[in-house]
C-alpha angles and dihedrals in degrees: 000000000000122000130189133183118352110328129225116209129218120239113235109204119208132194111270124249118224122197128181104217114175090326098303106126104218125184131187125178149154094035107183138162140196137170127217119224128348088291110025125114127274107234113193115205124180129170133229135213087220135014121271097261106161097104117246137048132329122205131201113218138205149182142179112238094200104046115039098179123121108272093051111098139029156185141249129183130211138172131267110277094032109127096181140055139193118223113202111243089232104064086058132082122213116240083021120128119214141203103217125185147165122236128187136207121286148172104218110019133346119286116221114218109169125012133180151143131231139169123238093225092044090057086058118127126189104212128252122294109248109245124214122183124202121195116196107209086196109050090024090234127151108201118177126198135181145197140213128209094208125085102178122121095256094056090045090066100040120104128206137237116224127199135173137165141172115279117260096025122096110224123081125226104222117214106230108239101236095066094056113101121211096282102348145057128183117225117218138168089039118157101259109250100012131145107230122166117209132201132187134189136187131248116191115227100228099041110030098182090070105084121162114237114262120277123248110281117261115203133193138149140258136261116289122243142160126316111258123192144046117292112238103231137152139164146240142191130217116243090252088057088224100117140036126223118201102193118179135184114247112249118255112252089244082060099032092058090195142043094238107067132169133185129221113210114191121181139172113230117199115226138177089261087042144263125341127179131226147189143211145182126209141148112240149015124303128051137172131226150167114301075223101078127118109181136033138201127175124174134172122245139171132150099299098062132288134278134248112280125259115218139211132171114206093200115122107237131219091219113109117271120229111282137200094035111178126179117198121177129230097196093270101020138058121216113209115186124161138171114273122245126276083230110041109242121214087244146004113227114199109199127181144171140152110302086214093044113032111167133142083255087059098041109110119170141182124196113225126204115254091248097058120085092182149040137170115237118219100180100135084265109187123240111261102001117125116242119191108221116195120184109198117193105233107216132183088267107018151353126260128210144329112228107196137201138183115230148174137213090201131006126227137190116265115269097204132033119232113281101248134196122186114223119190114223099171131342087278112044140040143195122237112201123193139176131222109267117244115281091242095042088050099069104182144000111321105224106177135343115235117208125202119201120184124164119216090241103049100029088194108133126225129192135203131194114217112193122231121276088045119110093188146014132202115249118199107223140179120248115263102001128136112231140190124218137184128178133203140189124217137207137180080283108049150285110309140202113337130225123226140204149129127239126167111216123232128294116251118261118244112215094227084051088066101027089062094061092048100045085054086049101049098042079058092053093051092049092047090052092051094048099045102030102123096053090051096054096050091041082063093046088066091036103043127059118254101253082067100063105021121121107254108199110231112205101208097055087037124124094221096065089054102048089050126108091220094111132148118248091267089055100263130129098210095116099049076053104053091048100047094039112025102030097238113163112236133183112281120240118262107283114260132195111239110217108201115214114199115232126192113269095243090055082052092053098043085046090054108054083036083070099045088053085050093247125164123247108273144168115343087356088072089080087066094049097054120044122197098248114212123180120252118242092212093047127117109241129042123293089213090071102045112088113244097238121033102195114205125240114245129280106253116196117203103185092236090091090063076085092068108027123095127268129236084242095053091047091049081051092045100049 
């Protein structure tokens, strides 16, 4: 028997053998052996229903059919659980055939679990074809050839079986024979720009058991085309809102079509003399442009052709954001849900980033049907550590929101407690500060502080819980003692880390201790008063209102009233003042009857402005300061006992009713 190259050998399968031994089922098929080259090893493999369970060694036989002499057989040992063993070359004889078994341990006699027979010229394996692929970039074609390293008749008459699948999936796609062609197939319907892997084996014509093993897979790619699909792209602004970041995802290579891909960004950019639109061309994925644009397009491109454009308007819109976002974590993933909007948008779009680190290179994003209120976010996201997630509402003409919410994948216990200062406010009460603690430290969702207050003499400790939203609390202590106070925030997990310090409330005031000031204060505002009291008095004439610091006449302390003749028959004048002052009723004096005497007009004149100077009744003008009194008929009381004539007291002028009295100016008016 000739051999050339390295030989594969066939595998003969032979019926199993099943044997009860002391209960143990055990169970030994498809035994097969093969060698590899001219002067390889034979290694012998079988496989069992069940494992070989029965304890000790096992041992492969064999044993030449056609010479029985001593010499021409052997055994080789192996553990419990081999299921393969290697045969040296040099115990076999080509052109021999051989009984082979397994046998098994045993107390009594040997136990056969496998037997069989094979040929030494029917294991034989030609090797593998060598595959080469060709890939034609012009006419799109993938053309695969191969080649043998044997020349013998056999191998003149012998066909090949073909195979090839997508990379990353599991079935084959197997090429019918009759379409390969002596040394070549052409591949055709392939997915453009798709990585495949192919494999090929030969069967020999006369003996079609014996099939070489599979050659090594080749794999290539497809032809290149034209992008297809939308490019994922969004957009961020700095927090100084003075730049604009336009980010993308790359396009998948199923999408891409191509290794060399462009993109195309256009975008309208709104002036003072109006919009203008602009184009330009980068690689990936990121570019920056004018906070003043308005509208963006980005499209793939490469050498094939471009994709569709994908659209965003930058405009903010007046429809109503998400609301109610909420972000709960599930260990290694984060599940965003929010209410949906009162005016359905075209598209969600869930964006998130770390709250303590939020930059363009830390932006990721995922678009969500309008029919959706929820997704669940894979992005690698960190045990306790905060991420921001934002869902915007897409519309025809702008975008609305977003609506933002802080979440963990996982909650920790705070790291730090709150930074805290005392304040004292009064001997019995103090006022605890505190600041936020720091985003990172905090390491989850603060639910409530805790404050702990214990004073050096009791030693008994009280606690406090202060809700979230609150900076400070009101503690009750106790004048001049020294306490000690600690402070803790607390999560879904626990309270974490506390903060520590001392602080000694505030003596008690003694009353002389603030009498003394006052009094001081009040004796140099007297003296001030004394010494300055005129200018003070006219400073408030120009500040107050008149009404303030005007003279108001006061008829019972007048000198008027006491100067009048209106007096009571003891002398006093207590009835004229109940009735001017007080508005007592008295009884009226005894009716009298009033005789006018006519007096010239120019007497009349002269007797008028000689009462506005305050003048006394003189000359002719007598006649009009004294009236003949004369007792009414009809009066009440009797007429014997009124005088005849009733003189009047004089007229007293005090100067105050200069006030009230008319001007020159307002008679000439008048008349």
């Amino acid at each position: 028997m000739r051999y050339g190259g390295h030989f594969a050998y066939h595998l003969l399968l032979l019926l199993p053998t099943i044997i009860l031994d002391s209960g143990t089922l055990i169970v030994a098929s498809g035994l097969q052996c093969f060698f590899k080259g001219r002067c390889g090893d034979m290694n012998c493999t079988w496989n069992s229903g069940r494992e070989l369970v029965m304890d000790g060694t096992y041992t492969l036989n064999f044993r030449s059919v056609k010479y029985t002499s001593a010499g021409q057989g052997g055994v080789v040992p192996f553990l419990q659980g081999q299921q393969w063993v290697l045969v040296p070359r040099r115990n076999l004889t080509c052109s021999d055939r051989y009984e082979v078994w397994v046998e098994g341990p045993a107390s009594d006699s040997s136990v056969t679990l496998g037997h069989g027979m094979f040929s030494m010229e029917k294991i034989e394996k030609t090797d593998p074809p060598v595959l080469v692929v060709e890939i034609s970039e012009v006419s799109s074609e993938v053309i695969v050839t191969w080649k043998t390293g044997h020349e013998s008749e056999d191998h003149l008459h012998s066909h090949f079986q073909l195979r090839y699948r997508e990379c990353g999936t599991q079935n084959w796609t197997w090429v019918n024979e009759e379409d390969i062609e002596p040394g070549s197939y052409e591949f055709s319907h392939l997915e453009a720009f798709t990585e495949y892997e192919v494999q090929i084996r030969h069967v020999l014509q006369k003996r079609n058991e014996l099939k070489s093993d599979w050659s090594q897979p080749v794999v290539f790619w497809s032809p290149a085309a034209a992008p297809v699909g939308l490019v994922d792209f969004w957009w961020y602004l700095d927090k100084g809102f003075s730049s604009l970041t336009v980010l993308w995802k790359e396009l998948e290579p199923k999408a891409a079509k191509s290794h060399n891909v462009t993109y195309v960004v256009s975008y309208q950019e709104r002036g003072a003399h109006g919009s203008s639109i602009s184009s330009i061309m980068v690689s990936c994925c990121n570019i920056i442009l004018p906070i003043s644009v308005q509208y963006i397009c980005v499209s793939a491109a490469n050498s094939m052709g471009r994709s569709q454009m994908a659209n965003l308007s930058l405009e903010h819109s007046d429809f109503p954001p998400p609301e109610g976002i909420k972000a709960k974590g599930s260990h290694v993933d984060l599940h965003v849900f929010w209410k949906p909007c009162r005016r359905i948008p075209q598209e969600y779009v869930v964006q998130w980033s770390e709250a303590a680190n939020r930059s363009a290179a830390t932006i990721r994003w995922k678009r969500v049907v309008p029919t959706n209120h929820d997704v669940i976010l894979t992005d690698g996201f960190q045990p306790q550590v905060p991420y921001l997630v934002s869902v915007y509402g897409l519309y025809l003409h702008g975008y609305a929101g977003p609506a933002s919410a802080v979440g963990y994948v996982k909650e920790g216990e705070p790291s730090v407690g709150p930074n805290i200062t005392v304040q004292s406010v009064s001997p019995n009460q103090v006022l605890v500060l505190w600041d936020d603690i720091p985003l990172l430290q905090q390491r989850g969702v603060i639910t409530h502080y805790t404050i702990y207050t214990r004073s050096k003499e009791s030693q008994v400790l009280r606690s406090e819980n202060v809700s979230v939203g609150r900076n400070s609390s009101l503690l009750n202590v106790h004048p001049s003692t020294s306490y000690q106070l600690w402070m803790s925030a607390s999560t879904s997990e626990g309270e974490g880390r506390k903060s520590y310090m001392e602080f000694t409330s505030q003596d008690a005031v003694l009353l002389p201790v603030i009498l003394v000031p006052l009094t001081l204060i009040f004796v140099i505002l007297c003296i001030l008063v004394l010494l300055f009291h005129q200018r003070i008095w006219d400073v408030g004439r120009w500040i107050l209102p008149e009404w303030c610091w005007q003279n108001i006449p006061d008829p019972m302390h007048s000198k008027i009233t006491i100067q009048s003749q209106y007096k009571d028959v003891d002398g006093s004048q207590t009835a004229f003042l109940q009735r001017l002052y007080l508005g007592v009723d008295t009884p009226d004096p005894p009716l009298i009857f009033v005789e006018d005497i006519s007096e010239p007009a120019t007497s009349l004149s002269g007797g008028v402005h000689g009462n506005q100077r305050g003048e006394g009744c003189e000359g002719s003008q007598a006649v009009l300061c004294q009236t003949k009194l004369t007792p009414s008929s009809t009066g009440p009381q009797d007429a014997s006992n009124v005088p005849e004539s009733w003189p009047l007291p004089p007229l007293i002028i005090s100067g105050y009713e200069k006030h009230f009295m008319p001007s020159a100016e307002d008679l000439e008016q008048c008349s």
